[in-house]
C-alpha positions as CSV (number, residue, x, y, z in Angstrom):
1,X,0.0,0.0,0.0
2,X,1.5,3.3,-1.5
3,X,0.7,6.6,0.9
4,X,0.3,9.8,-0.7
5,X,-0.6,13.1,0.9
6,X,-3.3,13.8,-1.7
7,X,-4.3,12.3,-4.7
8,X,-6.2,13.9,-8.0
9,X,-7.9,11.7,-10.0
10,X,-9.6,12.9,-13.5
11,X,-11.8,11.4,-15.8
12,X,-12.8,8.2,-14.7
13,X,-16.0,7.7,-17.0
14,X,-17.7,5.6,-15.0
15,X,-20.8,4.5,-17.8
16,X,-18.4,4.3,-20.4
17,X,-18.1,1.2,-22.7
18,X,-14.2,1.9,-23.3
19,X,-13.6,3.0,-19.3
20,X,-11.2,1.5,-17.6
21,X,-12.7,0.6,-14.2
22,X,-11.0,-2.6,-13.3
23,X,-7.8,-0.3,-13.1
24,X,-9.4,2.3,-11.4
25,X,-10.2,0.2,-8.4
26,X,-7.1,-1.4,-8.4
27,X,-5.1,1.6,-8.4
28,X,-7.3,2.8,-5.2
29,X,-7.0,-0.4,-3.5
30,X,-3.6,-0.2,-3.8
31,X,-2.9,3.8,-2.7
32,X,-4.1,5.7,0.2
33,X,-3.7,9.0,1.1
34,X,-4.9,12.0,3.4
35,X,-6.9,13.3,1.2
36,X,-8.6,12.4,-2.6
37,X,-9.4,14.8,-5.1
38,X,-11.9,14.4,-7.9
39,X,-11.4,16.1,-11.1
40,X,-14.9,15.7,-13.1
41,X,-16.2,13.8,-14.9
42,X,-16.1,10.9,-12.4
43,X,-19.4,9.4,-14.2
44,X,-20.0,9.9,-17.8
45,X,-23.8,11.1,-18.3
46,X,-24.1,11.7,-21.5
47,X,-22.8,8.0,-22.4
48,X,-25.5,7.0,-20.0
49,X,-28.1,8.9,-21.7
50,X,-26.8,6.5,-25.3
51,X,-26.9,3.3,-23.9
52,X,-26.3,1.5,-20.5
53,X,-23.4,0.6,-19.8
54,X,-23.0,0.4,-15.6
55,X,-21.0,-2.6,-14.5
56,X,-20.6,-3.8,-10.7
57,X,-16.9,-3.1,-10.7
58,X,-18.4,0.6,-11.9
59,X,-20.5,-0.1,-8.7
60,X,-17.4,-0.9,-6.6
61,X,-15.1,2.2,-7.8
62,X,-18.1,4.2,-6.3
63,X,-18.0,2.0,-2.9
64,X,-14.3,1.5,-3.1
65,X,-13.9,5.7,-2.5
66,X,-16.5,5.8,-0.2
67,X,-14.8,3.7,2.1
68,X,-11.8,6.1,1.5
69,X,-13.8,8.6,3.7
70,X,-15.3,6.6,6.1
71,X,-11.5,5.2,7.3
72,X,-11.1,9.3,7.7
73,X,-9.7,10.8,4.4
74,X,-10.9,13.7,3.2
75,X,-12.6,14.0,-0.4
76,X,-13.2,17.1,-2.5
77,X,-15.3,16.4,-5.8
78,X,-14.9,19.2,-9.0
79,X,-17.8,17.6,-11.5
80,X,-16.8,17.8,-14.6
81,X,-19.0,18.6,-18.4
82,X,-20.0,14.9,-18.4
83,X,-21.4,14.8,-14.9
84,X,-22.1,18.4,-15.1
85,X,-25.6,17.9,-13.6
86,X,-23.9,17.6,-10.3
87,X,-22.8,21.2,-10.3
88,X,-26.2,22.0,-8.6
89,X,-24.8,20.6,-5.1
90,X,-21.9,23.0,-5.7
91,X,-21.1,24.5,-2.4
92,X,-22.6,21.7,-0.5
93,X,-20.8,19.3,1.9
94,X,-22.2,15.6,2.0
95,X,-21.0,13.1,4.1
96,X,-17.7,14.8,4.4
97,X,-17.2,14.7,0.6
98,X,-16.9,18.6,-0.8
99,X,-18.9,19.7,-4.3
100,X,-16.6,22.9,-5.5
101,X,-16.7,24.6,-9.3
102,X,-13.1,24.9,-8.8
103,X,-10.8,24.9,-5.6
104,X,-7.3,25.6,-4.3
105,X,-5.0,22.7,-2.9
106,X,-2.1,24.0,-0.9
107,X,0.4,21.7,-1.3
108,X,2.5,20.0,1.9
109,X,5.2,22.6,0.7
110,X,3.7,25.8,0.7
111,X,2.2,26.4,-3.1
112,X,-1.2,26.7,-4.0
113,X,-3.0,24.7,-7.0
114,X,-6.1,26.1,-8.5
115,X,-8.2,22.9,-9.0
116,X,-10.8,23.0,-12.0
117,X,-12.0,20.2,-14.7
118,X,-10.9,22.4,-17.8
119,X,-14.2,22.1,-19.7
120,X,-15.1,26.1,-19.8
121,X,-11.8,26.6,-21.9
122,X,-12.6,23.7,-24.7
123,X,-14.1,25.9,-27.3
124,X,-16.4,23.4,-28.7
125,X,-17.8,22.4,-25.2
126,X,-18.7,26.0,-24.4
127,X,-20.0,26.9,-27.6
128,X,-21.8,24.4,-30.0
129,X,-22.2,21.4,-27.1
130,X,-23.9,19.7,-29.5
131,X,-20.4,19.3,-31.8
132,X,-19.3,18.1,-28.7
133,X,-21.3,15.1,-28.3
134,X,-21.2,14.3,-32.1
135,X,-17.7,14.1,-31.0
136,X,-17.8,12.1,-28.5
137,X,-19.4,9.8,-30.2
138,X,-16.8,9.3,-33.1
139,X,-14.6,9.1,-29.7
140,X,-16.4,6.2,-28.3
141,X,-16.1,4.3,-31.5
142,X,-12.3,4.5,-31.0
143,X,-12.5,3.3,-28.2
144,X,-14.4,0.0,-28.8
145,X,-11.1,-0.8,-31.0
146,X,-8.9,0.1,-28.3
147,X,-10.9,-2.8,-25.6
148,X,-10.1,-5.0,-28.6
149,X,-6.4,-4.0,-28.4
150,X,-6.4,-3.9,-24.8
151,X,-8.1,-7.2,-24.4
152,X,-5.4,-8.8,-26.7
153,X,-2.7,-7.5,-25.2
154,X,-3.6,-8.5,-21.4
155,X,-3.8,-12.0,-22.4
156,X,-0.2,-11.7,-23.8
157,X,1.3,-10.4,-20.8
158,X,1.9,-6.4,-22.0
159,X,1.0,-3.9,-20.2
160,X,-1.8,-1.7,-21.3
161,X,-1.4,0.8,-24.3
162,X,-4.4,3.0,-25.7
163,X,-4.8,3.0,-29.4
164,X,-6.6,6.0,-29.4
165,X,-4.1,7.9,-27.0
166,X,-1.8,6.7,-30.1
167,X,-4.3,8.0,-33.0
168,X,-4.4,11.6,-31.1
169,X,-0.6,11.8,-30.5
170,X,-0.2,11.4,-34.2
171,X,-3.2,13.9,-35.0
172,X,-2.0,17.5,-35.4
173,X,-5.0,19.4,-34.8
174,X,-5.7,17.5,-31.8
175,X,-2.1,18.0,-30.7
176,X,-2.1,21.9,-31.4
177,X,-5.7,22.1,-29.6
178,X,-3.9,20.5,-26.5
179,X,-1.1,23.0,-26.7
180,X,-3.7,26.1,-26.9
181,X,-5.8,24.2,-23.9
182,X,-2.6,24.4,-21.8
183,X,-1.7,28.0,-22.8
184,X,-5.4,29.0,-21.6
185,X,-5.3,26.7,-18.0
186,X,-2.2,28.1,-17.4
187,X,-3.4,31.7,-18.4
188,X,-5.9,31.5,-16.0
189,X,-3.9,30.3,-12.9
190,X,-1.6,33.2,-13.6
191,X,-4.5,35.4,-13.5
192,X,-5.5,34.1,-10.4
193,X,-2.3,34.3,-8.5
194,X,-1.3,30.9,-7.7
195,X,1.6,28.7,-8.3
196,X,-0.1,26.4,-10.8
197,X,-3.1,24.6,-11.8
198,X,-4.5,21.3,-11.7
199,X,-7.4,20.0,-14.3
200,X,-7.8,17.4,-16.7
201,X,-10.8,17.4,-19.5
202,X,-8.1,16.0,-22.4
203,X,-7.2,13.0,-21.1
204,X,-3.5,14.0,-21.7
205,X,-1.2,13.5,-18.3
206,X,1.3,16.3,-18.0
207,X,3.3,18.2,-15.3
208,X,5.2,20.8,-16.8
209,X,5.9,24.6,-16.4
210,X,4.1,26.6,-19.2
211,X,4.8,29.7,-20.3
212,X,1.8,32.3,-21.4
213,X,1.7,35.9,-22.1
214,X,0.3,36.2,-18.5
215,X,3.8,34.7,-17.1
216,X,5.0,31.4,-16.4
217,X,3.0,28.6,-14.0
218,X,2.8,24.7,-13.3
219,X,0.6,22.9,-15.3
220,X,-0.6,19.7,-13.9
221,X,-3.2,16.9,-15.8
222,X,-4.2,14.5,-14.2
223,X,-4.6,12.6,-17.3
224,X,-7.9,9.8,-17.1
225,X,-8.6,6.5,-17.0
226,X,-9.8,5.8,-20.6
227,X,-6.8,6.3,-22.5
228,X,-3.6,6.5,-20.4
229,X,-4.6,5.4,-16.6
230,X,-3.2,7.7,-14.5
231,X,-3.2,10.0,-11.4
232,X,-1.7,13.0,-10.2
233,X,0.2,12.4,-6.9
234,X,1.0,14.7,-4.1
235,X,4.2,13.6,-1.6
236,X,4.2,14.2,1.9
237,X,7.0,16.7,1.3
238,X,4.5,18.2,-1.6
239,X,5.7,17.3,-4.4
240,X,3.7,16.3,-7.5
241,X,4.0,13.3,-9.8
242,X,2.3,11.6,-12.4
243,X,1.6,7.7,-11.8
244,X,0.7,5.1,-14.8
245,X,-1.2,2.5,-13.3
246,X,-0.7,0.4,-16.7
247,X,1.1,-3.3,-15.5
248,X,-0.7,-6.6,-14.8
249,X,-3.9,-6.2,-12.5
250,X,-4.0,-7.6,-9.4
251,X,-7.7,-9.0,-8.8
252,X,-8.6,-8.8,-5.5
253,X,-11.7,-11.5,-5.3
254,X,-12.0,-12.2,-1.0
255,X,-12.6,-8.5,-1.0
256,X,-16.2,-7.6,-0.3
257,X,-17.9,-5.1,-2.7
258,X,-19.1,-1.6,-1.2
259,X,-18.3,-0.4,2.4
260,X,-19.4,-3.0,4.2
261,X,-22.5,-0.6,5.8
262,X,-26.1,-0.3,4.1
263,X,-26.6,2.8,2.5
264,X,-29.7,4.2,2.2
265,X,-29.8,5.8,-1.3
266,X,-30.9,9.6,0.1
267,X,-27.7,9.5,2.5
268,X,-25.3,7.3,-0.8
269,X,-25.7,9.1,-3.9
270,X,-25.5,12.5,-2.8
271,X,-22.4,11.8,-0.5
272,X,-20.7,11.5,-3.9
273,X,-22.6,14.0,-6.0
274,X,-24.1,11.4,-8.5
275,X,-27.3,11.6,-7.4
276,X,-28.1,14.7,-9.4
277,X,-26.7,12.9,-12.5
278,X,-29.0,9.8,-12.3
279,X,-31.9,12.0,-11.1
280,X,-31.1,13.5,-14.6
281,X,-31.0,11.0,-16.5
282,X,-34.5,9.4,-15.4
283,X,-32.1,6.3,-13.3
284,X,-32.9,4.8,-10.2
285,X,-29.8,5.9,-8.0
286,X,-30.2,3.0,-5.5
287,X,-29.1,0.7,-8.9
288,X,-26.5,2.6,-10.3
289,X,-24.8,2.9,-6.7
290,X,-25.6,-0.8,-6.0
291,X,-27.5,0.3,-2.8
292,X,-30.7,-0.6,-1.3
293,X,-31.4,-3.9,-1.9
């Protein structure tokens, strides 16, 4: 078990036919820290709205970082565009789990991260979101190729590599759209006088200084759990690093699903914020929490 001061975590996807949730859990089961950030888009509504896709190990990622707070760590949640509906509990404290629009982390060292999904800078997002989705559907498709890939390439002993993390490294638009996303992250942190920022949104890990015309900051990504599987990490000295949770999963099958304590769905799916998603989505939140029965 790996101990952390704090770790971010961006872009899970939970709902998602190409997310990677087995990895997810096994990453958490195999971390702890003080205290666990969420970057957005923890649950992917709008692939929920297309088609149903909710596993139980979806089920015990939810459980898994809800145990994370009742053994005492603290959780702050940043929803994202894709679980935007939870954005109405913003401000709200359930269960000891924070809802903020954005937030600032101050690190073990001294320096202060301004905390935010990234989503209000993607010009397509903000302006047409119905590009967006057409997008994300094109997305999804390369995605289905890369559980193929994936699948084949467990059973052969590699690690995991994402075809379509590939496809947009090779991709010059999307490349020069990540470089302008960067530019206007970091743009904004400068502009808000702190030592850096923290997001995700691209699923592109990073951790890099970036220079703007506003000045210079740290950029952090936390990356996601799609394409790359990673986290950002905070020492207990502060400082920051990006972990690849990509090598062999370690099943865990003698350990219990959930918290070990009934839930009753009104106190459950608001503790993480997801209640407002299914409620959006016409879902029974006592099912897609695995609660209640």
């Amino acid at each position: 078990m790996t101990s952390y001061r704090t770790i971010f975590l961006s872009d899970l996807h939970l709902g998602m036919r190409g997310c990677q949730a087995e990895r997810v859990l096994d990453f958490v089961r195999h971390h702890q820290a003080e205290r666990w950030v969420l970057v957005g888009d923890v649950v992917d509504g709008w692939a929920l709205t297309r088609s149903w896709t909710w596993q139980q190990v979806h089920n015990d990622v939810v459980q898994k970082l809800l145990r994370e707070v009742r053994k005492g760590a603290e959780m702050v949640y940043v929803p994202g565009n894709h679980d935007g509906a939870a954005r109405q509990f913003i401000g709200l404290t359930f269960g000891g789990i924070l809802v903020q629009r954005d937030w600032v982390h101050t690190t073990a060292d001294g320096k202060q991260l301004l905390v935010l999904h990234g989503d209000e800078f993607d010009g397509v997002v903000r302006l047409a979101p119905w590009l967006s989705r057409v997008g994300a559907r094109a997305y999804e498709v390369s995605l289905a190729l890369n559980t193929v890939v994936a699948r084949v390439r467990e059973r052969m002993g590699k690690p995991y590599w994402s075809l379509a993390a590939a496809l947009k490294d090779r991709t010059k638009r999307a490349l020069q759209y990540i470089d302008r996303f960067e530019e206007a992250v970091a743009a904004r942190a400068v502009e808000a006088g702190v030592d850096g920022v923290v997001c995700g949104h691209i699923h592109r890990p990073e951790l890099r200084d970036v220079v703007t015309e506003a000045g210079a900051t740290l950029y952090a990504n936390c990356g996601d759990w799609v394409e790359n599987c990673t986290a950002l990490v905070e020492h207990h000295d502060g400082r920051l690093e990006i972990v690849r949770w990509t090598g062999p999963i370690q099943r865990a099958a003698s350990e219990p699903s959930g918290d070990g304590v009934r839930h009753s769905v009104a106190d459950l799916a608001p503790r993480l914020a997801l209640g407002a998603e299914a409620a959006g989505l016409g879902l029974d939140t006592g099912a897609l929490l695995g609660t209640d029965r």
